[in-house]
TORLUM-173884 format. One record per atom (N, C-alpha, C): x, y, z; residue in three letters. Coordinates in steps of 0.02 Angstrom, whole numbers, plus 50000, padded with zeros to 5 digits. Example, Ala and Ser with C-alpha at 12.3 -4.5 7.8 and 13.67 -1.06 7.14 Angstrom:
% TORLUM-173884
506604971650390ALA 506154977550390ALA 506604983550390ALA 506424988850354SER 506844994750357SER 506455000250394SER 
END
This chain:
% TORLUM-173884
514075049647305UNK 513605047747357UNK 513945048347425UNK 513565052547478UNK 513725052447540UNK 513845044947576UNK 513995044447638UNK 514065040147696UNK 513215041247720UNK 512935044347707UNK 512125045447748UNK 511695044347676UNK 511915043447630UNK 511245039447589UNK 511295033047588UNK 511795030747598UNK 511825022147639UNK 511665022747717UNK 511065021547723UNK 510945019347821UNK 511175013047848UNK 511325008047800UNK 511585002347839UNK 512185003347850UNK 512615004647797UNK 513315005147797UNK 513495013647860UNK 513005017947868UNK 513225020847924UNK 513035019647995UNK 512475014947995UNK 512365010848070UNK 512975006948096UNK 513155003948029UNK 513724996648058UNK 514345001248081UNK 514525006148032UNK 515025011048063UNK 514955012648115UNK 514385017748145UNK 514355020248214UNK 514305014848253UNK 514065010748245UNK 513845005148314UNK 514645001848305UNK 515205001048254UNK 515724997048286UNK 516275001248307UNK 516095008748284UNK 516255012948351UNK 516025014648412UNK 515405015048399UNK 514855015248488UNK 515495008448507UNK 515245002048489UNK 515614996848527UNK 516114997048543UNK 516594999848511UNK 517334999948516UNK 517465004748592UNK 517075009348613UNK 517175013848683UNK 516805009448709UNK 516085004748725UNK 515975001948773UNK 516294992748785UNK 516654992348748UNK 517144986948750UNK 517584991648806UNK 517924996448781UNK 518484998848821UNK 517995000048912UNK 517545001648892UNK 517105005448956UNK 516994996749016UNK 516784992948983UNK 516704989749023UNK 517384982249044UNK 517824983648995UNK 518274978349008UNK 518864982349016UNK 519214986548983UNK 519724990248990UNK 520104992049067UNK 519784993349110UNK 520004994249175UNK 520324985749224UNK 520174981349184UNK 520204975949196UNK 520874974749213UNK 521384977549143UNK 521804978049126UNK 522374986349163UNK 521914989649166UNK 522454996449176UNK 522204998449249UNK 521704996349302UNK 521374999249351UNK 521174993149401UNK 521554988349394UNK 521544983349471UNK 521684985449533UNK 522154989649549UNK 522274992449598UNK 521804995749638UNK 521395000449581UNK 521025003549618UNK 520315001849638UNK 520065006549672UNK 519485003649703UNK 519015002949641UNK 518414999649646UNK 517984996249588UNK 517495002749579UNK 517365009849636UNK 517075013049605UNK 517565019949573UNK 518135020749563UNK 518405023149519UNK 518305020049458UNK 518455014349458UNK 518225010249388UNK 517765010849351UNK 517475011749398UNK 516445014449377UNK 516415020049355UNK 516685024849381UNK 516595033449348UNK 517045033449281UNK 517425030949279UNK 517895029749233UNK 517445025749150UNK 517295023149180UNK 517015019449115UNK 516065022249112UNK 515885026149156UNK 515355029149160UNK 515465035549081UNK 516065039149092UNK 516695044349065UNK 516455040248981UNK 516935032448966UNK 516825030548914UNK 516315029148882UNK 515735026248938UNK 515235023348893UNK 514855029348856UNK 514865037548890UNK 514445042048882UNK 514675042448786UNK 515205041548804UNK 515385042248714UNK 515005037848682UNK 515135029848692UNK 514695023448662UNK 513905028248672UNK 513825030248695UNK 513005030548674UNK 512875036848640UNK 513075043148642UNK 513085046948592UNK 513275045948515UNK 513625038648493UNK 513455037748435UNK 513175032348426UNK 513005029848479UNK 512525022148476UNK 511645022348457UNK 511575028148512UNK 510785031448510UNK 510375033248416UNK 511075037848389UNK 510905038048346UNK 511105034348282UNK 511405029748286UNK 511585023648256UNK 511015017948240UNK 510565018448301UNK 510115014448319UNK 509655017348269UNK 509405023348288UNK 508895026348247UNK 508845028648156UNK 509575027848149UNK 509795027648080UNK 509435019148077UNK 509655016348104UNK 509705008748066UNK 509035005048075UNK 508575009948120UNK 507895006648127UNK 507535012048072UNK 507485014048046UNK 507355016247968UNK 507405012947914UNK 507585007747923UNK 507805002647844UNK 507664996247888UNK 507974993947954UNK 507884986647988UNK 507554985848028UNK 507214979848032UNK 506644978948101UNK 507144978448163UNK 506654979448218UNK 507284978248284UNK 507784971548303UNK 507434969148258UNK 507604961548274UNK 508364961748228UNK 508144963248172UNK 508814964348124UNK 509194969748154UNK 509264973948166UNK 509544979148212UNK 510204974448277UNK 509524970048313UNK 509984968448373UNK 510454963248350UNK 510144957248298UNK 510784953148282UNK 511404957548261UNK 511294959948200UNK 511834965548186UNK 512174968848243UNK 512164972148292UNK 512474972448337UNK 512874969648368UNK 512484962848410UNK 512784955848417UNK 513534953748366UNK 513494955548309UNK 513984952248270UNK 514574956448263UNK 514154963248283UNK 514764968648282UNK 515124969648367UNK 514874966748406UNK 515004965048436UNK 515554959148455UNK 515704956148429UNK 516094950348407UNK 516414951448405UNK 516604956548317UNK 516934958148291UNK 517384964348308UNK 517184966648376UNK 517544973048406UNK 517684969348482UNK 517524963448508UNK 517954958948562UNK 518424955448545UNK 518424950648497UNK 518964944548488UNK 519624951848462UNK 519544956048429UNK 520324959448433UNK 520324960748481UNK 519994966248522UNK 520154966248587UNK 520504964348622UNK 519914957648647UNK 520224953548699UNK 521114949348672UNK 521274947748605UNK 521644945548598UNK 522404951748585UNK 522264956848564UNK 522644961548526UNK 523074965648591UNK 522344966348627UNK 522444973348707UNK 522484969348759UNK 522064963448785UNK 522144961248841UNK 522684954548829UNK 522864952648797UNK 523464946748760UNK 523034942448786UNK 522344941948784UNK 522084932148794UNK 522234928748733UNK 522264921748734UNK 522334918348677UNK 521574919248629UNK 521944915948555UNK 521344915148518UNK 521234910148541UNK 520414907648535UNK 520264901648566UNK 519664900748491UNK 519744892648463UNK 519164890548428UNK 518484892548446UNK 518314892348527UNK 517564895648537UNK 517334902448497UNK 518044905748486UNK 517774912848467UNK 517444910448378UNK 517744905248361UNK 517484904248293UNK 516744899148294UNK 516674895748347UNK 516084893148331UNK 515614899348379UNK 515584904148400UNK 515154909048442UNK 515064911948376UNK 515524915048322UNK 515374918048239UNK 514924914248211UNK 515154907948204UNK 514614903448154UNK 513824902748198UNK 513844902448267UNK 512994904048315UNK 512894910348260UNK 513304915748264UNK 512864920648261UNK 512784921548178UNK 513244919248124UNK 513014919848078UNK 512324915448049UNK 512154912348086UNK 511644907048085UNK 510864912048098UNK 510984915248154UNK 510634921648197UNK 510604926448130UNK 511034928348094UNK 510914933348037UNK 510664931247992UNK 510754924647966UNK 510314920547912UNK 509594920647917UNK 509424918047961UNK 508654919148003UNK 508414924648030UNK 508584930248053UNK 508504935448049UNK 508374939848006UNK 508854939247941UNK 508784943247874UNK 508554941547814UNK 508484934247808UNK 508154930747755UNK 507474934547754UNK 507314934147669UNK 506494938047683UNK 505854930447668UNK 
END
């Protein structure tokens, strides 16, 4: 069996790669581009995000074939999470902080209710 006769399991893929370039797109310069002026920053991550949405667009449309939008956006949300807390802790050295674990348990709460039938 392919990666494309599972649509969930290739949404969550593309979208926590879509996320993984607009994590970098919108926080990354934070870290490597203080110096410069804020609209270099901007073209710069204009550069990254174009990637985040060429596999996000169709990530989306894979995964709204099997999930309502609603299930779609929590899922995101969580993959979202899950492609900041390394991030922010791994690339930008912030601490782990307990919030990042009760912001998981909000949102696994958000997926319960969301996906329950």
């Amino acid at each position: 069996m392919s990666i494309t006769s599972h649509p969930i399991l290739t949404t969550v893929l593309m979208l926590a790669a879509s996320n993984l370039f607009m994590t970098f797109a919108w926080y990354g310069h934070l870290k490597h581009l203080g110096a410069q002026p804020w609209w270099i920053a901007a073209l710069i991550a204009w550069g990254i995000a174009l990637f985040e949405y060429l596999i996000q667009v169709p990530a989306n449309r894979i995964g709204f074939s099997v999930m309502s939008l609603a299930q779609l956006k929590i899922m995101q949300e969580v993959i979202t999470l899950a492609v900041f807390v390394p991030f922010a802790v791994l690339y930008m050295g912030e601490e782990v902080k307990m919030n990042y674990l009760y912001a998981a348990a909000c949102l696994m709460g958000a997926v319960y209710f969301i996906f329950r039938s």
